[in-house]
N, CA, C and O atoms as a Maestro MAE file, in Angstrom:
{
 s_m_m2io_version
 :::
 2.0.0
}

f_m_ct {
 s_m_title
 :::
 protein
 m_atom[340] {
  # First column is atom index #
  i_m_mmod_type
  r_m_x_coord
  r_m_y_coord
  r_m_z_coord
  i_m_residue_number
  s_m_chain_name
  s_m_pdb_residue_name
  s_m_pdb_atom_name
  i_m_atomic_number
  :::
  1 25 0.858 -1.173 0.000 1 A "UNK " " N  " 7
  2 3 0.000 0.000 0.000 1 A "UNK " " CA " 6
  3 2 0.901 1.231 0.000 1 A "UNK " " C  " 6
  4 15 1.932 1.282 0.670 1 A "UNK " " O  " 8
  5 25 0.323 2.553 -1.043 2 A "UNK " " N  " 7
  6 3 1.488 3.511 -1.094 2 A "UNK " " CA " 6
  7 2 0.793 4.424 0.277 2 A "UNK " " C  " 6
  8 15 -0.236 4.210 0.918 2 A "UNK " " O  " 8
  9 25 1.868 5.548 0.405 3 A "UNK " " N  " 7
  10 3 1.289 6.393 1.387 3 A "UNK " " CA " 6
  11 2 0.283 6.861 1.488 3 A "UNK " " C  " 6
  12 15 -0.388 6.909 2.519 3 A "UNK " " O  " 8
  13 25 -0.104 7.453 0.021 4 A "UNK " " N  " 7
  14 3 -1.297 8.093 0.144 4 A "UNK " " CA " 6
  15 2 -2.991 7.745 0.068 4 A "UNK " " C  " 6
  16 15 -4.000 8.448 0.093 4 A "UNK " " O  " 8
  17 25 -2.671 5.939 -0.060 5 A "UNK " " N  " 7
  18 3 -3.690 5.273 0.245 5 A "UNK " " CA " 6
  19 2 -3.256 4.661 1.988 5 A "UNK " " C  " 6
  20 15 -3.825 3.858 2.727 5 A "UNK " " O  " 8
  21 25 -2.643 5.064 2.066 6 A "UNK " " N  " 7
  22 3 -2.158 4.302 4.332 6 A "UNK " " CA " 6
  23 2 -2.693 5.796 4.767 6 A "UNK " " C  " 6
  24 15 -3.342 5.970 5.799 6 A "UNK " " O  " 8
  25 25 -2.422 6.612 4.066 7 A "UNK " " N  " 7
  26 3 -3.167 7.938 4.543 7 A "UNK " " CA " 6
  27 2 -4.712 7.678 4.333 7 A "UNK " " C  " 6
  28 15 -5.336 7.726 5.393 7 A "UNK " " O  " 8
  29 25 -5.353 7.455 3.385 8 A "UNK " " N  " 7
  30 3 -6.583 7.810 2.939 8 A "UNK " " CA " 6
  31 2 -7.132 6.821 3.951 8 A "UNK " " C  " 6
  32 15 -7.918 7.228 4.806 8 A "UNK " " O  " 8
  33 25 -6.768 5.559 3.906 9 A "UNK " " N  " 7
  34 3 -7.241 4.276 4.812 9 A "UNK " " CA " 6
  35 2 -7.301 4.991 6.071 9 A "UNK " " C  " 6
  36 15 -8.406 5.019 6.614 9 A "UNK " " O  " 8
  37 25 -6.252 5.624 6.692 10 A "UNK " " N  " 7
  38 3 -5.988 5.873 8.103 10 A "UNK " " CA " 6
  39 2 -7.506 6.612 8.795 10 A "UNK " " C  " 6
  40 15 -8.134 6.383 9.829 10 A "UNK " " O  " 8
  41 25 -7.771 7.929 7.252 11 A "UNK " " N  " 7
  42 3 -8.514 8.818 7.514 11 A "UNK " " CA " 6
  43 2 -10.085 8.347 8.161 11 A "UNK " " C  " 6
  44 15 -10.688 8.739 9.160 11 A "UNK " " O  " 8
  45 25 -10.484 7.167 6.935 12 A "UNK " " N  " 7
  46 3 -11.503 6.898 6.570 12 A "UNK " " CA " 6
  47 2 -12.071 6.063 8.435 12 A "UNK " " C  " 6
  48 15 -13.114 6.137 9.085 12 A "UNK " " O  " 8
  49 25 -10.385 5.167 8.723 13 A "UNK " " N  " 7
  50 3 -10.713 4.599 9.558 13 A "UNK " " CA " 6
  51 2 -10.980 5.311 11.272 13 A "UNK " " C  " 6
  52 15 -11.939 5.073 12.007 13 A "UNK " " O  " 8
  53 25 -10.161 5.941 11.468 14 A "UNK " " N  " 7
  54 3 -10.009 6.974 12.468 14 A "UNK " " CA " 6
  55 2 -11.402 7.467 12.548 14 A "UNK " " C  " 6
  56 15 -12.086 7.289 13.556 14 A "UNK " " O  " 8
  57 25 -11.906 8.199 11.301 15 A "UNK " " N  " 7
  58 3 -13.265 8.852 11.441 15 A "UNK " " CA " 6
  59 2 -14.132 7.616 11.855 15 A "UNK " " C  " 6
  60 15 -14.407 7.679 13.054 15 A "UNK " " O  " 8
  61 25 -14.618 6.572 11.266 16 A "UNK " " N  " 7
  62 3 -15.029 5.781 12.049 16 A "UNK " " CA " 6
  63 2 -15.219 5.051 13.299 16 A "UNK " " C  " 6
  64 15 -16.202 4.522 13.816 16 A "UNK " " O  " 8
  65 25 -13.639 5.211 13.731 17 A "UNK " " N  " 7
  66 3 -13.689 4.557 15.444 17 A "UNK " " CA " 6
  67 2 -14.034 5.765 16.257 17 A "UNK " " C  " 6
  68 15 -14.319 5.647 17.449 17 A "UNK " " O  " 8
  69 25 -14.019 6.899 15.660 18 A "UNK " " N  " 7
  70 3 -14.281 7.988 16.349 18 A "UNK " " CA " 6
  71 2 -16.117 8.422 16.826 18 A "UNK " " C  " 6
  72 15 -16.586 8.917 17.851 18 A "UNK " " O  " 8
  73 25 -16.716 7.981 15.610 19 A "UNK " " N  " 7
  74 3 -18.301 7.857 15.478 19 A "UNK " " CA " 6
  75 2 -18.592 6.602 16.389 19 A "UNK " " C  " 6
  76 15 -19.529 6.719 17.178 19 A "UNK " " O  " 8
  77 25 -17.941 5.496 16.368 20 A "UNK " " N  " 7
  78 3 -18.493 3.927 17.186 20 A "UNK " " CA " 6
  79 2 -18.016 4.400 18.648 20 A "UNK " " C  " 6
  80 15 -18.832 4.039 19.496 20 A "UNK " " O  " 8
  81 25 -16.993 5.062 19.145 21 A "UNK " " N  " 7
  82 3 -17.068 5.001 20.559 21 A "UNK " " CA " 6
  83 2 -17.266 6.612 20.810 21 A "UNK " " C  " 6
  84 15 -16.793 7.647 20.340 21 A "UNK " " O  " 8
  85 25 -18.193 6.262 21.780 22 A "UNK " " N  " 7
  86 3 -18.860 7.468 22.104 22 A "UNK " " CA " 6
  87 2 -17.843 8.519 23.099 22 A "UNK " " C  " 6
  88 15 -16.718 8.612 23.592 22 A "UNK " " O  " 8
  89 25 -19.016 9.130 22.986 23 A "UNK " " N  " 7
  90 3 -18.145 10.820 23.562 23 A "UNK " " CA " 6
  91 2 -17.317 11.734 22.945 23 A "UNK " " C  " 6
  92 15 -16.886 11.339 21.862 23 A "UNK " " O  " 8
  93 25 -16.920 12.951 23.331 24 A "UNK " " N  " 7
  94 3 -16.020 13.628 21.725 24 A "UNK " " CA " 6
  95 2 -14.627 13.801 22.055 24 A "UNK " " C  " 6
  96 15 -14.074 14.330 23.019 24 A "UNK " " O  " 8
  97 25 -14.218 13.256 21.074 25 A "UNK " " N  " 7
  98 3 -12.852 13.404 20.283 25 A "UNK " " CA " 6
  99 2 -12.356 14.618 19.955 25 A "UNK " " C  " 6
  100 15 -12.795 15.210 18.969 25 A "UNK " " O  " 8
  101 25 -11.007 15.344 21.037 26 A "UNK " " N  " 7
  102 3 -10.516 16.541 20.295 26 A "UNK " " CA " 6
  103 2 -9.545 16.370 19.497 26 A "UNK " " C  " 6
  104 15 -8.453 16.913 19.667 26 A "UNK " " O  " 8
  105 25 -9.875 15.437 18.329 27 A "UNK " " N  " 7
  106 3 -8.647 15.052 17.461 27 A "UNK " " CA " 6
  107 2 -9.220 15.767 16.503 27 A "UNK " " C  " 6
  108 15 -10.407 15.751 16.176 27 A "UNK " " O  " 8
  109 25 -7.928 16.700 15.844 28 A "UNK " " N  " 7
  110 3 -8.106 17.316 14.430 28 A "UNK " " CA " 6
  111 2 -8.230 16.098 13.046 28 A "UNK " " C  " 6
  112 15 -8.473 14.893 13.094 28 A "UNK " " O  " 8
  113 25 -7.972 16.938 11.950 29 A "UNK " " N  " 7
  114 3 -7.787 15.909 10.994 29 A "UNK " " CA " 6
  115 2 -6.322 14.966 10.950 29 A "UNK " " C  " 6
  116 15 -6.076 13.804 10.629 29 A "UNK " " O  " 8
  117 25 -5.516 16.106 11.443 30 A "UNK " " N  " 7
  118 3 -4.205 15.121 11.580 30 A "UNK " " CA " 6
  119 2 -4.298 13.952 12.700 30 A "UNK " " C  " 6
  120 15 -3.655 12.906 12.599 30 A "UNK " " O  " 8
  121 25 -5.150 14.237 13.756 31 A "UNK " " N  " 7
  122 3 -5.045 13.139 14.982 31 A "UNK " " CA " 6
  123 2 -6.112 12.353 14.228 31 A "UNK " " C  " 6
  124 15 -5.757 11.177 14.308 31 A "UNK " " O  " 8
  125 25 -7.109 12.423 13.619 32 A "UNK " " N  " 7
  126 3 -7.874 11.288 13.226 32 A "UNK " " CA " 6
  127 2 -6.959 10.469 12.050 32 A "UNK " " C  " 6
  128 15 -7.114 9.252 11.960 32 A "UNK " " O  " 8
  129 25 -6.285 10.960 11.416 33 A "UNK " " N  " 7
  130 3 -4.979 10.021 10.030 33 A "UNK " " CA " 6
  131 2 -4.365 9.380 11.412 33 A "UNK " " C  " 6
  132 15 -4.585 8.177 11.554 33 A "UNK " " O  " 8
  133 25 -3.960 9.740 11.976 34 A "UNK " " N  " 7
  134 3 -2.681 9.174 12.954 34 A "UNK " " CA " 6
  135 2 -3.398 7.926 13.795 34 A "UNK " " C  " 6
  136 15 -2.877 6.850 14.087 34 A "UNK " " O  " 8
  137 25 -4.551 8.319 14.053 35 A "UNK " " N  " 7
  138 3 -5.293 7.228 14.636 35 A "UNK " " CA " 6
  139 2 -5.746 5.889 13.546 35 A "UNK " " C  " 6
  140 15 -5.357 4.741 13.758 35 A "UNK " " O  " 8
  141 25 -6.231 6.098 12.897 36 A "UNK " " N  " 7
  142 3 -6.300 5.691 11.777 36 A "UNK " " CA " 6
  143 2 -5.154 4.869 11.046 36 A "UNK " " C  " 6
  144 15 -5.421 3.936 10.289 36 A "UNK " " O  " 8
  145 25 -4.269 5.151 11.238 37 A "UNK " " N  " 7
  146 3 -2.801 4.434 11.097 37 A "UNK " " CA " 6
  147 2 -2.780 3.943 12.188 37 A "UNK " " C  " 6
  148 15 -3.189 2.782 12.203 37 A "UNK " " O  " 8
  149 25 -2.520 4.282 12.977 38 A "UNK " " N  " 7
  150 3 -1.997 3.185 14.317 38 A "UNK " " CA " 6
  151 2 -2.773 2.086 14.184 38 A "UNK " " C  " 6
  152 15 -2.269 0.964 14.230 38 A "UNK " " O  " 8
  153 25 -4.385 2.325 13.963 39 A "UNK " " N  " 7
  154 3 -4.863 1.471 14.002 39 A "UNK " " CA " 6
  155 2 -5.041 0.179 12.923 39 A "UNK " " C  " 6
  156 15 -5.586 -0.871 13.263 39 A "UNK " " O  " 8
  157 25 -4.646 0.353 11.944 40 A "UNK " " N  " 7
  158 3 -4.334 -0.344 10.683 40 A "UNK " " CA " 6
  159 2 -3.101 -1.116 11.080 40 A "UNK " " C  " 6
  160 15 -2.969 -2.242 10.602 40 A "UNK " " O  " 8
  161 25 -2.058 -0.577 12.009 41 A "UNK " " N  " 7
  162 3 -0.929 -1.209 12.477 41 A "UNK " " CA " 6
  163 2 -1.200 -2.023 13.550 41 A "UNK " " C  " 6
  164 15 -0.439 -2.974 13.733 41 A "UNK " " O  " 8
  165 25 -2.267 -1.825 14.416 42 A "UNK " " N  " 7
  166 3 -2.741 -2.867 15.183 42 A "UNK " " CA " 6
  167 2 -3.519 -3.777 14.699 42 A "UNK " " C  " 6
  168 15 -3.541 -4.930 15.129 42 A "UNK " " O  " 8
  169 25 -4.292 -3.314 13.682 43 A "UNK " " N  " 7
  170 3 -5.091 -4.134 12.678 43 A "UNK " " CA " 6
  171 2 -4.424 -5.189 12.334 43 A "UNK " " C  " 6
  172 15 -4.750 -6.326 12.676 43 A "UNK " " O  " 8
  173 25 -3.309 -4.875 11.541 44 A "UNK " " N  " 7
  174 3 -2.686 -5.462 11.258 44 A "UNK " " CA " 6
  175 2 -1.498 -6.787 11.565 44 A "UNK " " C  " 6
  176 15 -1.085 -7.714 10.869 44 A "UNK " " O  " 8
  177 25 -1.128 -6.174 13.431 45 A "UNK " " N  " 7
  178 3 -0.561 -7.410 14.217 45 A "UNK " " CA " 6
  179 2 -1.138 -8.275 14.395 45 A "UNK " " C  " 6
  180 15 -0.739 -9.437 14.318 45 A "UNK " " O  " 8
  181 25 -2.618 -7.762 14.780 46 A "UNK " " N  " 7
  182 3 -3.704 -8.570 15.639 46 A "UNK " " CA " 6
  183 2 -4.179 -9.661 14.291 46 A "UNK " " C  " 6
  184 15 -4.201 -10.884 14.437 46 A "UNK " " O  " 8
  185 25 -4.485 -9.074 13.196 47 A "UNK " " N  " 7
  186 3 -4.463 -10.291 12.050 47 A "UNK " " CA " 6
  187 2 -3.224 -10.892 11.707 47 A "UNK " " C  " 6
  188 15 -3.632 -11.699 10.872 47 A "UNK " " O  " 8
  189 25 -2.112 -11.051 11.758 48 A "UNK " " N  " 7
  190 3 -0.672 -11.941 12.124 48 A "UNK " " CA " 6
  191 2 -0.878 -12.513 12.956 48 A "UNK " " C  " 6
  192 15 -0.806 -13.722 12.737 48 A "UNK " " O  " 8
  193 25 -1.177 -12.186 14.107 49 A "UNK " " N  " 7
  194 3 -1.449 -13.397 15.476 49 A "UNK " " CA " 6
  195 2 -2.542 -14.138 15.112 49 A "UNK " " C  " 6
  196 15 -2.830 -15.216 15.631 49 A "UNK " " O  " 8
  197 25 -3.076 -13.673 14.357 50 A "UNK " " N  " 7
  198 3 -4.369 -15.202 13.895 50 A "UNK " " CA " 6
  199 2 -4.522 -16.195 13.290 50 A "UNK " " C  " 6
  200 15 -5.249 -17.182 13.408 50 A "UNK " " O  " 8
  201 25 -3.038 -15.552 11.944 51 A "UNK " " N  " 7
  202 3 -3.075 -16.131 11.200 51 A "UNK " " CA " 6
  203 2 -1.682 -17.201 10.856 51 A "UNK " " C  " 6
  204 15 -0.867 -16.554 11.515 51 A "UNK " " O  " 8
  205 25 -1.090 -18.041 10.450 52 A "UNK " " N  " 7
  206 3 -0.111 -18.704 10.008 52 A "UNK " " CA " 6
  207 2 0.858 -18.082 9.246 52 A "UNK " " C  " 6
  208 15 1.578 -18.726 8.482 52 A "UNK " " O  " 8
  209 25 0.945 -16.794 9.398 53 A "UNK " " N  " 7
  210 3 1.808 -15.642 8.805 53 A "UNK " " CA " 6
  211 2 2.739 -15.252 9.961 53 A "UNK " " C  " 6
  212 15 2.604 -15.527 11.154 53 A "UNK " " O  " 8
  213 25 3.735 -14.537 9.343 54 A "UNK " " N  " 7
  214 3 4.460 -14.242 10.267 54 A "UNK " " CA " 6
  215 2 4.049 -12.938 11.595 54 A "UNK " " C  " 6
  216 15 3.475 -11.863 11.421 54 A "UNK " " O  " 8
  217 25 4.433 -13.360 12.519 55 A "UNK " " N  " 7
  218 3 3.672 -12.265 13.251 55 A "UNK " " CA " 6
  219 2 5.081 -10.594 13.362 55 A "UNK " " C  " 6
  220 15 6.109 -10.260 13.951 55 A "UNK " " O  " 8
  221 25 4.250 -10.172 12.489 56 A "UNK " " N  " 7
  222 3 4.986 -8.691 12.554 56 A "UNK " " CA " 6
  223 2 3.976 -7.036 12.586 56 A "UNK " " C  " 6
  224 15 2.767 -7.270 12.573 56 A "UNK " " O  " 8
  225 25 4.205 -6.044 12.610 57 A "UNK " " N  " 7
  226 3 3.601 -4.876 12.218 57 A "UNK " " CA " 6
  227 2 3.443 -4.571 10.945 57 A "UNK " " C  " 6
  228 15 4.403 -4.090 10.343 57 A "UNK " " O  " 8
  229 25 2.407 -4.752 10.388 58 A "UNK " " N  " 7
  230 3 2.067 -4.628 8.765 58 A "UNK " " CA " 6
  231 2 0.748 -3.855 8.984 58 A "UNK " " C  " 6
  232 15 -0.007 -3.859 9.956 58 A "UNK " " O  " 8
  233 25 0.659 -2.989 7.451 59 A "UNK " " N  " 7
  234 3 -0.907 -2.402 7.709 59 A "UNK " " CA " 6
  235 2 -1.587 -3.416 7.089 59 A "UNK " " C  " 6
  236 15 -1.129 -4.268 6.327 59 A "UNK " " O  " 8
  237 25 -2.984 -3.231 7.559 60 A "UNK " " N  " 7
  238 3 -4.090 -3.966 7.600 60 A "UNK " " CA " 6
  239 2 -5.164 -3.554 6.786 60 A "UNK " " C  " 6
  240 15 -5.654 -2.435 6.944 60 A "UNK " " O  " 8
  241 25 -5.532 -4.238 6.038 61 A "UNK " " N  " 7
  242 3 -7.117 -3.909 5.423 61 A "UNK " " CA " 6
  243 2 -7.763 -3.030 5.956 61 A "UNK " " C  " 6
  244 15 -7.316 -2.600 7.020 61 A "UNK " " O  " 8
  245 25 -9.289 -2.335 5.310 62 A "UNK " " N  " 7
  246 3 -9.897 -1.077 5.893 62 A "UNK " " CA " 6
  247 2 -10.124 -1.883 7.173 62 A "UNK " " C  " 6
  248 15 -9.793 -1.546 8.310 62 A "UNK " " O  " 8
  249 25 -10.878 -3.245 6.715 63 A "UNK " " N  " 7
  250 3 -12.000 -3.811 8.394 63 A "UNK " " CA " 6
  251 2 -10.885 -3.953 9.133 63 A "UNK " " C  " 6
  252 15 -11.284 -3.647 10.257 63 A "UNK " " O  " 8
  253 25 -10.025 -4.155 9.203 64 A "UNK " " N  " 7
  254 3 -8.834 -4.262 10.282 64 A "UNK " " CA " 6
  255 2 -8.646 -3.406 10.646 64 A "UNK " " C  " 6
  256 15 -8.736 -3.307 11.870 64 A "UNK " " O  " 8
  257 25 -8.318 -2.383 9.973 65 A "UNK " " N  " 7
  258 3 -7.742 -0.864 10.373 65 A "UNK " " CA " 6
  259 2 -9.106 -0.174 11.168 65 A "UNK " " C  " 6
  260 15 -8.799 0.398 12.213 65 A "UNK " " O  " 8
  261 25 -10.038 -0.158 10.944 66 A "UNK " " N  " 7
  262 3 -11.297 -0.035 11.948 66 A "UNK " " CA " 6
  263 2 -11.591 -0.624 13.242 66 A "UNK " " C  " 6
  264 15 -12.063 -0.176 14.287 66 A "UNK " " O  " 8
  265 25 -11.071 -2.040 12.771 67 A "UNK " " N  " 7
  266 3 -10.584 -2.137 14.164 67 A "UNK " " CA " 6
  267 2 -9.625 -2.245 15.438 67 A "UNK " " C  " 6
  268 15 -9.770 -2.387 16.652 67 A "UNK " " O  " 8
  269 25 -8.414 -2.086 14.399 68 A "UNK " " N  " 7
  270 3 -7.227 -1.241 15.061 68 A "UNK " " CA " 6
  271 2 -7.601 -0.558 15.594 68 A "UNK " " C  " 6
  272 15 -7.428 -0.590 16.812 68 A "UNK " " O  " 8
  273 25 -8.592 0.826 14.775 69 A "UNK " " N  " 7
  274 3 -8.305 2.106 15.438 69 A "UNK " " CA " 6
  275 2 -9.955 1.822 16.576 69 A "UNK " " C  " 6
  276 15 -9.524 2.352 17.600 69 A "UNK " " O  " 8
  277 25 -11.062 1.467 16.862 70 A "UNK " " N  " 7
  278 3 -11.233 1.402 18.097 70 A "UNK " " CA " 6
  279 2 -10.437 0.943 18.700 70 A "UNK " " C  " 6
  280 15 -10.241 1.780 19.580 70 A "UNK " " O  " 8
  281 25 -9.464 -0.260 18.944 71 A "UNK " " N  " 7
  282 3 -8.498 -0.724 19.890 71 A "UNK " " CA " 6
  283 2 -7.896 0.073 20.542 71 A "UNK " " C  " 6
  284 15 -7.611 -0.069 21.731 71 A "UNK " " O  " 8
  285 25 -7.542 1.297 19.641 72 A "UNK " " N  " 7
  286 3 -6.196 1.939 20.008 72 A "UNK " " CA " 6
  287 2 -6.948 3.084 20.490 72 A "UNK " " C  " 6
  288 15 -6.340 3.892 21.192 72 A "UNK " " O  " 8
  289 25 -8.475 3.331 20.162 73 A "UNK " " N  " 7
  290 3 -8.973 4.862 20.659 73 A "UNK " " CA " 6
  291 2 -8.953 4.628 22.270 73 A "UNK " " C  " 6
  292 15 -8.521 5.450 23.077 73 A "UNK " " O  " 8
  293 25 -9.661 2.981 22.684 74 A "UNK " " N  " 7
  294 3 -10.157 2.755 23.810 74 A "UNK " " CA " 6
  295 2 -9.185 3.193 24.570 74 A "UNK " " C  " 6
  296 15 -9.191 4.218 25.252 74 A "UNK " " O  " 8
  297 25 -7.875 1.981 24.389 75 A "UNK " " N  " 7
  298 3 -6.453 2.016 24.724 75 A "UNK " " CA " 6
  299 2 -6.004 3.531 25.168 75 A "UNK " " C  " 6
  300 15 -5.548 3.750 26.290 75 A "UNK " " O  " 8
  301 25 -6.140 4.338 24.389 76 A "UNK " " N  " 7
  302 3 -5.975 6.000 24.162 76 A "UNK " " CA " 6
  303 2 -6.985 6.481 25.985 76 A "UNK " " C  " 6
  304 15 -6.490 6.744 27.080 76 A "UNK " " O  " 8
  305 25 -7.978 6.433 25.701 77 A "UNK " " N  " 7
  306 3 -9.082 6.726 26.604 77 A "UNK " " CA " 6
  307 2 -8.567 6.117 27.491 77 A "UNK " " C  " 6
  308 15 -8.447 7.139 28.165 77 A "UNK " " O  " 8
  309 25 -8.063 5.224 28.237 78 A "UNK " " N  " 7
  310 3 -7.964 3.953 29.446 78 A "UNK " " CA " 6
  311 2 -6.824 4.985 29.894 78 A "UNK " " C  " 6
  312 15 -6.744 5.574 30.972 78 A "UNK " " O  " 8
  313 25 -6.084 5.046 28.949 79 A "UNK " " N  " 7
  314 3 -4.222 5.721 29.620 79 A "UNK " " CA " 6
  315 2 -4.509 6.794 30.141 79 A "UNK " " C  " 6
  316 15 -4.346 6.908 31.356 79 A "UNK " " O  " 8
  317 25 -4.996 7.839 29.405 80 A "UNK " " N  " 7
  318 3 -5.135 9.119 29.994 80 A "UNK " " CA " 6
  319 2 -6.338 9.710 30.569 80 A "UNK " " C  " 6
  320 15 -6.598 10.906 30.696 80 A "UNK " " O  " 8
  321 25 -7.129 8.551 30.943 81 A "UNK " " N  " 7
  322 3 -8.354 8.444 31.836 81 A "UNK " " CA " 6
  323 2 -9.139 9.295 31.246 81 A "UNK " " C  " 6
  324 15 -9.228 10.272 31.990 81 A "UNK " " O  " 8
  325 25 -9.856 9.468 30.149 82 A "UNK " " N  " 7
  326 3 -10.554 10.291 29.249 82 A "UNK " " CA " 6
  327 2 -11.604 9.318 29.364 82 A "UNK " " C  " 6
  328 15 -11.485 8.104 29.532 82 A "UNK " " O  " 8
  329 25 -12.922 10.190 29.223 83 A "UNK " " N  " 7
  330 3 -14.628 9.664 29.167 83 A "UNK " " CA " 6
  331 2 -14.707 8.605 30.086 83 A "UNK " " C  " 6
  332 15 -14.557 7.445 29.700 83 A "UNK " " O  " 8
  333 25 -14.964 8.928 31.460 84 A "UNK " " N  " 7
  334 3 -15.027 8.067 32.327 84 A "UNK " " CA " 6
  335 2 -16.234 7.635 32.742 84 A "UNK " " C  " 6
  336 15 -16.495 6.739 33.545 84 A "UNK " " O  " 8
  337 25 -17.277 8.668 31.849 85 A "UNK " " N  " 7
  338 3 -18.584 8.050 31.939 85 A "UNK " " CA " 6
  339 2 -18.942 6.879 30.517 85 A "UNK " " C  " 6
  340 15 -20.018 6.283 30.464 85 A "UNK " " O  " 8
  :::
 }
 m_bond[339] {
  # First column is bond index #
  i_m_from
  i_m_to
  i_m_order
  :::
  1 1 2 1
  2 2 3 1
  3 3 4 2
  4 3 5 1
  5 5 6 1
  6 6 7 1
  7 7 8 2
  8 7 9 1
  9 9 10 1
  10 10 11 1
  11 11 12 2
  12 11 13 1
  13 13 14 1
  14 14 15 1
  15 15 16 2
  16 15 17 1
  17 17 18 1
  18 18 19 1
  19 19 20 2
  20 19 21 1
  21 21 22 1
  22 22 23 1
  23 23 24 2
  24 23 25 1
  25 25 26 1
  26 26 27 1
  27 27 28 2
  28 27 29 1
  29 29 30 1
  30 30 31 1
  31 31 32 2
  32 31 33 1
  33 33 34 1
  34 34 35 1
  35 35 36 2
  36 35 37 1
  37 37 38 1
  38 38 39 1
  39 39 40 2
  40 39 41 1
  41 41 42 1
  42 42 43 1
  43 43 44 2
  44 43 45 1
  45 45 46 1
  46 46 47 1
  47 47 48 2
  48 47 49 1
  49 49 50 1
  50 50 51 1
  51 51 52 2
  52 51 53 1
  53 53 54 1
  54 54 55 1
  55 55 56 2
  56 55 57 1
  57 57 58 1
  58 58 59 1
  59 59 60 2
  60 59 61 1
  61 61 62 1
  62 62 63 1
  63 63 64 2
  64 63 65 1
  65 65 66 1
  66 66 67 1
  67 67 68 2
  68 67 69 1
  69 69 70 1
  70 70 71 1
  71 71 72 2
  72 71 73 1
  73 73 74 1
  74 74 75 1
  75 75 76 2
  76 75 77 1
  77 77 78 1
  78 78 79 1
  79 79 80 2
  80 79 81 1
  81 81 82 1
  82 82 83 1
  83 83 84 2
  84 83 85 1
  85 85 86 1
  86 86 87 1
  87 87 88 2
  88 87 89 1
  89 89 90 1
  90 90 91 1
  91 91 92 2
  92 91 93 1
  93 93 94 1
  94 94 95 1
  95 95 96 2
  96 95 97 1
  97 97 98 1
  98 98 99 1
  99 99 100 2
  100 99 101 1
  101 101 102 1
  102 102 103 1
  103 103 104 2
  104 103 105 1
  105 105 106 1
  106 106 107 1
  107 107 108 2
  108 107 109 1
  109 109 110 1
  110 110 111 1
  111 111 112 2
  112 111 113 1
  113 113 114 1
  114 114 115 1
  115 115 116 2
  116 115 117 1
  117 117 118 1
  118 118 119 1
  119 119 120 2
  120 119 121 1
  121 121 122 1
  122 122 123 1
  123 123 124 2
  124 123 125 1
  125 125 126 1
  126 126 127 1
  127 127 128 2
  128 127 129 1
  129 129 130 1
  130 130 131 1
  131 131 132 2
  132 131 133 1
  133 133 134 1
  134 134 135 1
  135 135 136 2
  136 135 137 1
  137 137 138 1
  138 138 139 1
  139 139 140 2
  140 139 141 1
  141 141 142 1
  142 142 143 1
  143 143 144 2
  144 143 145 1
  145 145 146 1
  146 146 147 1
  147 147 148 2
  148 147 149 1
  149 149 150 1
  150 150 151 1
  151 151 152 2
  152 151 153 1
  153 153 154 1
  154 154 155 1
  155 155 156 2
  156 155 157 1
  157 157 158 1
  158 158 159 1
  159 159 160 2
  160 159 161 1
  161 161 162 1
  162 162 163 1
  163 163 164 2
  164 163 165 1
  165 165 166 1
  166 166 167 1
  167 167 168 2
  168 167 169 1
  169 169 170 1
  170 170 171 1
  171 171 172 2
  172 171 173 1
  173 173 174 1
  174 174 175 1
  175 175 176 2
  176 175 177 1
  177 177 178 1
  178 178 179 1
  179 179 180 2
  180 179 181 1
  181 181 182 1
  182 182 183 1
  183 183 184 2
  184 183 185 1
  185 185 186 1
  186 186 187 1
  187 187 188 2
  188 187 189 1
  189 189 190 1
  190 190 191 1
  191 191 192 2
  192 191 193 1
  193 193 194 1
  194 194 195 1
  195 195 196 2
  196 195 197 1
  197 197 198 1
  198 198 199 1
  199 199 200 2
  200 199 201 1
  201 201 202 1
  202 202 203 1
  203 203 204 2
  204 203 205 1
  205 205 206 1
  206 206 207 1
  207 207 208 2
  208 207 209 1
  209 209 210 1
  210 210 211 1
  211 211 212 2
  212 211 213 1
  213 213 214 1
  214 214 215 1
  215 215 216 2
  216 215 217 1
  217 217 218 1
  218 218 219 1
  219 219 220 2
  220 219 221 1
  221 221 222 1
  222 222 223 1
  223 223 224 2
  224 223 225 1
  225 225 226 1
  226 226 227 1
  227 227 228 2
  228 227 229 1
  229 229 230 1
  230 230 231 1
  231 231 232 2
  232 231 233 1
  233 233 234 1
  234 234 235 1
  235 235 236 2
  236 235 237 1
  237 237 238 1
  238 238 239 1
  239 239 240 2
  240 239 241 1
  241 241 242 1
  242 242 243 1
  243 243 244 2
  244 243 245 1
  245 245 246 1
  246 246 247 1
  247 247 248 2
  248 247 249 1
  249 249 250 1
  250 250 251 1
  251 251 252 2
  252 251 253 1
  253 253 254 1
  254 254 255 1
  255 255 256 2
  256 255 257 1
  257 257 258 1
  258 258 259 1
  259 259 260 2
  260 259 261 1
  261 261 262 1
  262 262 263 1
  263 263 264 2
  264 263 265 1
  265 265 266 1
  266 266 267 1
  267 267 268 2
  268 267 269 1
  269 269 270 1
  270 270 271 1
  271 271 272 2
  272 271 273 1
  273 273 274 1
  274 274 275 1
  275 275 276 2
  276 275 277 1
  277 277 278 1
  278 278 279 1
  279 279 280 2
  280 279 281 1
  281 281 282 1
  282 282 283 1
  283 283 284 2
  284 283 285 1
  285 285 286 1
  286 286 287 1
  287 287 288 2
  288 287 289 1
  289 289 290 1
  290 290 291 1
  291 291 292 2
  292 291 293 1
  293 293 294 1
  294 294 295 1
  295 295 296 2
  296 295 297 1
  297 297 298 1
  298 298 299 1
  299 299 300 2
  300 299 301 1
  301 301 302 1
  302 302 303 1
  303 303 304 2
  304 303 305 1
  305 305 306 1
  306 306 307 1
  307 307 308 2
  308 307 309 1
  309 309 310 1
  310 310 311 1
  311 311 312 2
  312 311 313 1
  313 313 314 1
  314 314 315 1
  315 315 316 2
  316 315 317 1
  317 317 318 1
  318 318 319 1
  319 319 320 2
  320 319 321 1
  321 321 322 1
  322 322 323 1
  323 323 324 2
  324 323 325 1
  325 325 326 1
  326 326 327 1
  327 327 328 2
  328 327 329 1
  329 329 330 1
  330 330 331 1
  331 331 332 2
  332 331 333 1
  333 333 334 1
  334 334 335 1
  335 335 336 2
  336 335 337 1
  337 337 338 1
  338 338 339 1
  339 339 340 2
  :::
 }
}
């Protein structure tokens, strides 16, 4: 995947985990790409550990990367004790 589709993926995905877990997000457009990537990179381990592939950091498909990036929003929220309702 070139950058500017790991970008576009990142975007698409970020905005999404951002709509599924509730409460608001002061992430700009750059923190929603960045989320969005991370999460494609967790997407992406977490499908290596499932699979008979090697287990490394690779990006991940959109549905992966969607759910990278809730993983990583929650993860995000838990650390710095954000939306505790």
């Amino acid at each position: 995947m070139g950058i500017i589709g790991f970008i576009i993926v990142g975007l698409i995905a970020g905005f999404i985990a951002r709509a599924v877990v509730p409460g608001k997000d002061d992430f700009g457009i750059i923190g929603t790409i960045v989320l969005g990537m991370v999460g494609s990179l967790v997407g992406g381990f977490l499908g290596s550990l499932l699979s008979d592939g090697p287990t490394d950091l690779t990006a991940a498909g959109i549905i992966g990367s969607i759910i990278g990036a809730i993983i990583a929003l929650v993860a995000y929220n838990a650390i710095t004790g954000r939306k505790k309702a």
